[in-house]
C-alpha positions in Angstrom: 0.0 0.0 0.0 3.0 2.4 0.6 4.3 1.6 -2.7 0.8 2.7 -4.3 1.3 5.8 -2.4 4.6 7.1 -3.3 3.5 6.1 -7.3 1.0 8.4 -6.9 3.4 11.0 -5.9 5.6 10.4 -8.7 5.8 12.9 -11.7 3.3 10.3 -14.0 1.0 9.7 -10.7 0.3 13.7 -10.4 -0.7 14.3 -13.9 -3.0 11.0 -13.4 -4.5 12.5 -10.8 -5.1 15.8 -12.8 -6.5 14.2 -15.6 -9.2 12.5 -13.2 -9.8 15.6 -11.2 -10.7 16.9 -14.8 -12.9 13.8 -15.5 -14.7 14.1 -12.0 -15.1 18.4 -13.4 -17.1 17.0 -16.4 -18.9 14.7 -14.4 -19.8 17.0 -12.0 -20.9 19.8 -14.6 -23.3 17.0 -15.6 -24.7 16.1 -12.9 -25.6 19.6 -12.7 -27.7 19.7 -15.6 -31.2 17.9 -15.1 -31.1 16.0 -18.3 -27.4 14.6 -19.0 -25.8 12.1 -16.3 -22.2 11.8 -14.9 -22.7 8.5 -15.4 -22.8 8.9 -19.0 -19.6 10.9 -18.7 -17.8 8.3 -16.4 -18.2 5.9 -19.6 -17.1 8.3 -22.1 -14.0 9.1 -20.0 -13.3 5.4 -18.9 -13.7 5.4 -15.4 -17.5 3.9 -14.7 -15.8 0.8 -13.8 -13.4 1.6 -11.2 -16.1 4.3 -10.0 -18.6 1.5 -9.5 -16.0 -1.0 -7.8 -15.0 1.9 -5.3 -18.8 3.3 -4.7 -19.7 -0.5 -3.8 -15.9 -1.5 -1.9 -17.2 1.6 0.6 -19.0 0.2 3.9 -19.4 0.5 7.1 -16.8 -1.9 8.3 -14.2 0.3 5.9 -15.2 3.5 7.1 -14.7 2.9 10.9 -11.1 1.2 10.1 -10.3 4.7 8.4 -11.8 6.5 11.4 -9.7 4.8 13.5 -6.9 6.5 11.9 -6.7 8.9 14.1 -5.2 6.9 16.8 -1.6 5.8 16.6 -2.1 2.0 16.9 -4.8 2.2 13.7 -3.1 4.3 11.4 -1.3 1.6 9.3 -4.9 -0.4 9.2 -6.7 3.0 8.1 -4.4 3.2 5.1 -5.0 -0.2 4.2 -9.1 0.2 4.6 -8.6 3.8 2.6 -6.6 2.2 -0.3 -8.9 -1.2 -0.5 -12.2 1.7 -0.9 -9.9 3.3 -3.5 -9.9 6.2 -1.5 -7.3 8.5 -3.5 -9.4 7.8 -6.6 -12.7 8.8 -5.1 -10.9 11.9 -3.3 -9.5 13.3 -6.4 -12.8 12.4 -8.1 -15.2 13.7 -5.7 -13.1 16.8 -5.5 -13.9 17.7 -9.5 -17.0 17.0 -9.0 -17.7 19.2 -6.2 -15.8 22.1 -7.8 -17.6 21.8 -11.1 -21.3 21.7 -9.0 -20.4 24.2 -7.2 -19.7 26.2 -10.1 -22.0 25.6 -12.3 -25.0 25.6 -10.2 -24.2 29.5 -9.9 -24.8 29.9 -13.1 -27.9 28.1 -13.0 -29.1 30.3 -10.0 -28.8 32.9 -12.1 -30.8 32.1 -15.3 -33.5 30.2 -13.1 -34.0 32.9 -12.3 -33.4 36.0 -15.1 -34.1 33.4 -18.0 -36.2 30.5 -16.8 -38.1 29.9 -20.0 -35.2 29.4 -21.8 -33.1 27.3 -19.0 -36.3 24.9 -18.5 -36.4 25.2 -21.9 -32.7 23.8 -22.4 -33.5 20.9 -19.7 -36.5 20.2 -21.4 -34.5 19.1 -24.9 -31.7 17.4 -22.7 -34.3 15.5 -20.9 -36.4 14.5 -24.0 -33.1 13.6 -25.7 -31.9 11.2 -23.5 -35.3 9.6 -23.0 -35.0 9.0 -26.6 -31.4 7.8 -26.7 -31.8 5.4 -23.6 -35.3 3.9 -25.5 -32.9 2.3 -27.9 -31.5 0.4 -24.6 -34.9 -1.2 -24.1 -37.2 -3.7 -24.8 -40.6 -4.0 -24.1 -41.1 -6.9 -25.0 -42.9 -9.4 -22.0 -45.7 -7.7 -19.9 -43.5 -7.5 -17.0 -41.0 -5.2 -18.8 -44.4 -3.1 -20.0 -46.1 -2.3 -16.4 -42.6 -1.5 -15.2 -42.5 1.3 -17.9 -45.6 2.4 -17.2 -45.7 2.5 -13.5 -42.3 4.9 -13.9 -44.1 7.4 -16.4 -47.0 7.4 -14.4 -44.4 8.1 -11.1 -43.1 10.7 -12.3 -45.7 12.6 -14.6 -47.7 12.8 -11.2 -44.4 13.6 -8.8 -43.0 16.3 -11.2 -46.4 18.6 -11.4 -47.4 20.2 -8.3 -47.4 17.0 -6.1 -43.4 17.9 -6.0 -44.4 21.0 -4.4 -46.4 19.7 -1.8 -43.8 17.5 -0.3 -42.3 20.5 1.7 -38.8 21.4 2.2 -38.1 20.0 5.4 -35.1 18.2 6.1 -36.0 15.0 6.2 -37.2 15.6 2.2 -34.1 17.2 1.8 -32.0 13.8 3.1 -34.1 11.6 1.4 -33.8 13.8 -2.0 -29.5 13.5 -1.6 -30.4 9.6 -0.8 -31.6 9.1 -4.5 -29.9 11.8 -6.1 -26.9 10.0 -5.7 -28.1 6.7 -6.8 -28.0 8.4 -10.2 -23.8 8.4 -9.9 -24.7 4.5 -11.0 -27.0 4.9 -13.7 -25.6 6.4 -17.4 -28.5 8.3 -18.6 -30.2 9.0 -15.8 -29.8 12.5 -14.1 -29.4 13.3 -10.2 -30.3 16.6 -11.1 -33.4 15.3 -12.9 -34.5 13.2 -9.8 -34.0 16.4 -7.7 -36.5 18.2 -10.2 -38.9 15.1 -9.8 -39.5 15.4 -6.2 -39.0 19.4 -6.1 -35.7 20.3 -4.8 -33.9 21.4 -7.1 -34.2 24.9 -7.5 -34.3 24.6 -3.7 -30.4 22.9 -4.1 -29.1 25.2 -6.6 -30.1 28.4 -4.5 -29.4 26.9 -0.9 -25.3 25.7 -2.4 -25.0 29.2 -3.6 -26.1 31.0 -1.1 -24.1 28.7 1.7 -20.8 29.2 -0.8 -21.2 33.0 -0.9 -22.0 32.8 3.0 -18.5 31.1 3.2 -16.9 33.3 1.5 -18.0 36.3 2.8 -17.1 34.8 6.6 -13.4 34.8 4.7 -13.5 38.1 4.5 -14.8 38.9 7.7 -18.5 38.5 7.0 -21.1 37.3 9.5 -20.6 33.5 10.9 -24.4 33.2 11.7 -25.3 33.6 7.9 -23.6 30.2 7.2 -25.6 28.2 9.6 -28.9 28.3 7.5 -27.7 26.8 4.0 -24.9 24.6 5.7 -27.4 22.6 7.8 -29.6 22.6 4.6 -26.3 21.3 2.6 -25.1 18.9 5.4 -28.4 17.4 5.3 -28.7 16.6 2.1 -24.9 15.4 1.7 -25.6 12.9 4.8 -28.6 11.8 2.1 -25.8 11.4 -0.2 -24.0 9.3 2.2 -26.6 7.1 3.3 -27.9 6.8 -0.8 -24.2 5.3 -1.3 -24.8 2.5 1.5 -28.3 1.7 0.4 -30.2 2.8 -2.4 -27.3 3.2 -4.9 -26.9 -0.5 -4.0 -30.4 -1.7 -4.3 -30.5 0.0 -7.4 -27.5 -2.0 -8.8 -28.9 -5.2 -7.6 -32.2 -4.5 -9.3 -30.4 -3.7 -12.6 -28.2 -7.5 -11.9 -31.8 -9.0 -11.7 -33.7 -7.7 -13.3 -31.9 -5.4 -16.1 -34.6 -5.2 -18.7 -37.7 -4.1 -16.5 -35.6 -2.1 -14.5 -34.3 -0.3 -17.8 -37.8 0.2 -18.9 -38.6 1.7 -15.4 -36.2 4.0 -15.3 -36.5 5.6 -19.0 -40.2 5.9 -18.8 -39.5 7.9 -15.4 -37.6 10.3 -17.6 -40.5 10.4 -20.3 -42.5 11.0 -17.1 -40.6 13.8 -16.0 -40.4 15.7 -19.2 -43.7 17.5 -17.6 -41.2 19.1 -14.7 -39.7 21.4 -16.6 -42.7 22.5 -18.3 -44.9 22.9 -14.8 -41.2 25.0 -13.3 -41.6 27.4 -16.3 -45.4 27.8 -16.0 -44.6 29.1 -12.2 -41.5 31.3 -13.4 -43.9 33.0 -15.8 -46.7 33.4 -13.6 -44.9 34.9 -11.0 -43.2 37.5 -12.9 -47.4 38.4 -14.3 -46.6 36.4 -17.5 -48.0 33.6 -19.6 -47.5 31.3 -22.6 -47.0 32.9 -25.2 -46.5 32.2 -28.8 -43.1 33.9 -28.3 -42.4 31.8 -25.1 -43.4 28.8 -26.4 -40.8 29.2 -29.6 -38.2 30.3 -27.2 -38.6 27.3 -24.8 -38.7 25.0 -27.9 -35.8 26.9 -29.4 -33.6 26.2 -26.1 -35.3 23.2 -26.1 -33.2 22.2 -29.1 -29.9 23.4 -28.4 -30.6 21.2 -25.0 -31.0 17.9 -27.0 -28.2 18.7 -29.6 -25.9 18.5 -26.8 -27.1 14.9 -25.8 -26.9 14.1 -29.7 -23.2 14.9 -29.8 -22.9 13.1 -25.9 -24.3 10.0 -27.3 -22.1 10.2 -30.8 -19.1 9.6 -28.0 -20.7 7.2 -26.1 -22.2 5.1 -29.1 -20.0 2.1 -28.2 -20.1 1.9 -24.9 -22.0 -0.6 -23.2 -24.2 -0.1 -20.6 
C-alpha cells in the first residue's frame, strides 16, 4: 500500500490524478444539468468501472477502520481500509466533481432565475433527448418489462407537477432527496439533477449551495458567521442523504439492474419520459410569478432552447455510441 502511495506521488501519478480531477469536473458539470448524467460521462472518459468498484468497496466496516486513523495503533490499518475503498481515486474524483457543482449551479441560479423559459427550456430538450437515446436500450417486449414502464411514467408525470411542491422542504425531504440523487452516480442516462426536479428540490439545491458558498466566502472576508448556519445545515443534510444513498439505495439499485436489467431499464427511462412534464410545470410558475403567460413567443423560445438542450445529448451519445451499458 505504501508503494501505491509514493507512485501516486511520482511525476506520471500527479498528472493521473489531474486528468481524473478533470474527469470528475465533467462529471460534476453534468450532474448539474437535469437531463445529462455523470454516469454517461464516467463511460465516455473510462472510469464507470473503477467508480462503480470503489462506490460498492465503501462500507461501514471500511469507514470505521479509516476513522480509527486517528489513533496511533490504527493508522497503518486506516491506510490499508482507505486504499482497499480506493480512497485517492474517489478523493480526487469527488473533489472535481464538487468544484464543477459548485460552479455551475451559480450559473444556473442565475438564469432560473433571469431566463427560466429558456433554461427549463434547455433541460426540457436534454431531458427528452436522453429519454430518446436510452429507448434504444430497451425492450418492451414481455408484460413484466411493459407495467414496469408504465408504472415509472405514471411516477413521475404525477411527482413532477405540483405533487413535487407539496412535499415540503423539510429536512427530512431534503435527506431523502440527496439519498436518491446520488443513486443516479450509477446509472448512465439517468440525471441526479433530474431526480431532484422530480420530487421538487432542485431549485431549492441550486439556490441553498449558492447562497451557503457565498455565506463562506464572505465569513473569509470577515462576514457574518451566523449567515452560514442556514444553508450549511440545509447542505449537510442533504450530503448525509448522499451518504446514506451510497450505503443503500445506490446498492439496491444495482442489484435491481443485476436482476432484473430489462424491466428495471424500462422503469427507469419511462420515469424520464415522465418527468419531461417538470420542466414544463417549473416554467409555468416562473412565468406566472413574474405576471406572465404562454406565449406564442415563449413557447418558440422554450422549444428553441429546447433544441440546443438535445443537440448537446446528440453529440454526448455520438461519444458514447460504443459503450455498453
Amino acid at each position: 500500500m505504501a508503494s501505491d502511495f509514493r507512485t501516486s506521488l511520482s511525476v506520471d501519478g500527479i498528472r493521473s490524478w489531474v486528468v481524473l480531477y478533470l474527469k470528475g469536473f465533467c462529471m460534476g458539470a453534468a450532474d448539474a444539468v437535469p437531463g445529462v448524467s455523470g454516469g454517461t460521462i464516467a463511460l465516455i472518459t473510462g472510469i464507470y468501472e473503477r467508480l462503480i468498484g470503489a462506490v460498492t468497496a465503501i462500507g461501514p466496516d471500511r469507514v470505521v477502520r479509516v476513522l480509527k486513523g486517528a489513533t496511533p495503533g490504527g493508522r497503518s490499518d486506516a491506510r490499508d481500509a482507505f486504499f482497499e475503498m480506493d480512497g485517492l481515486f474517489l478523493l480526487v474524483l469527488g473533489t472535481g466533481i464538487f468544484t464543477a457543482v459548485a460552479t455551475i449551479t451559480r450559473v444556473l441560479h442565475v438564469a432560473i432565475e433571469e431566463i427560466p423559459v429558456l433554461t427549463f427550456g434547455f433541460f426540457f430538450g436534454l431531458i427528452a433527448a436522453s429519454a430518446l437515446v436510452l429507448y434504444g436500450e430497451v425492450r418492451l417486449d414481455t408484460p413484466g418489462r411493459i407495467a414496469a414502464a408504465i408504472a415509472g411514467f405514471v411516477l413521475a408525470f404525477l411527482v413532477s407537477g405540483e405533487t413535487a411542491g407539496n412535499l415540503g422542504g423539510g429536512l427530512l425531504v431534503v435527506l431523502v432527496a440527496g439519498a436518491i440523487a446520488v443513486s443516479a452516480m450509477i446509472l448512465p442516462g439517468i440525471s441526479g439533477s433530474l431526480l431532484l426536479i422530480l420530487l421538487g428540490q432542485y431549485e431549492r439545491m441550486v439556490a441553498t449551495l449558492s447562497s451557503f458558498i457565498d455565506s463562506a466566502l464572505a465569513v473569509l472576508t470577515g462576514g457574518d458567521v451566523s449567515r452560514v448556519i442556514e444553508p450549511g445545515i440545509v447542505v449537510v443534510t442533504f450530503v448525509t442523504g448522499a451518504v446514506v444513498g451510497l450505503f443503500t439505495v445506490s446498492h439496491v439499485v444495482r442489484w435491481a439492474l443485476e436482476r432484473y436489467r430489462e424491466a428495471t431499464l424500462a422503469f427507469l427511462v419511462s420515469l424520464i419520459v415522465g418527468a419531461l412534464r417538470a420542466p414544463v410545470v417549473e416554467a409555468g410558475k416562473k412565468l406566472a410569478e413574474s405576471g406572465g403567460a404562454w406565449t406564442t413567443e415563449a413557447v418558440a423560445a422554450f422549444l428553441g432552447a429546447g433544441l440546443v438542450g438535445a443537440l448537446l445529448v446528440v453529440v454526448i451519445d455520438y461519444y458514447a455510441d460504443d459503450i455498453e451499458y
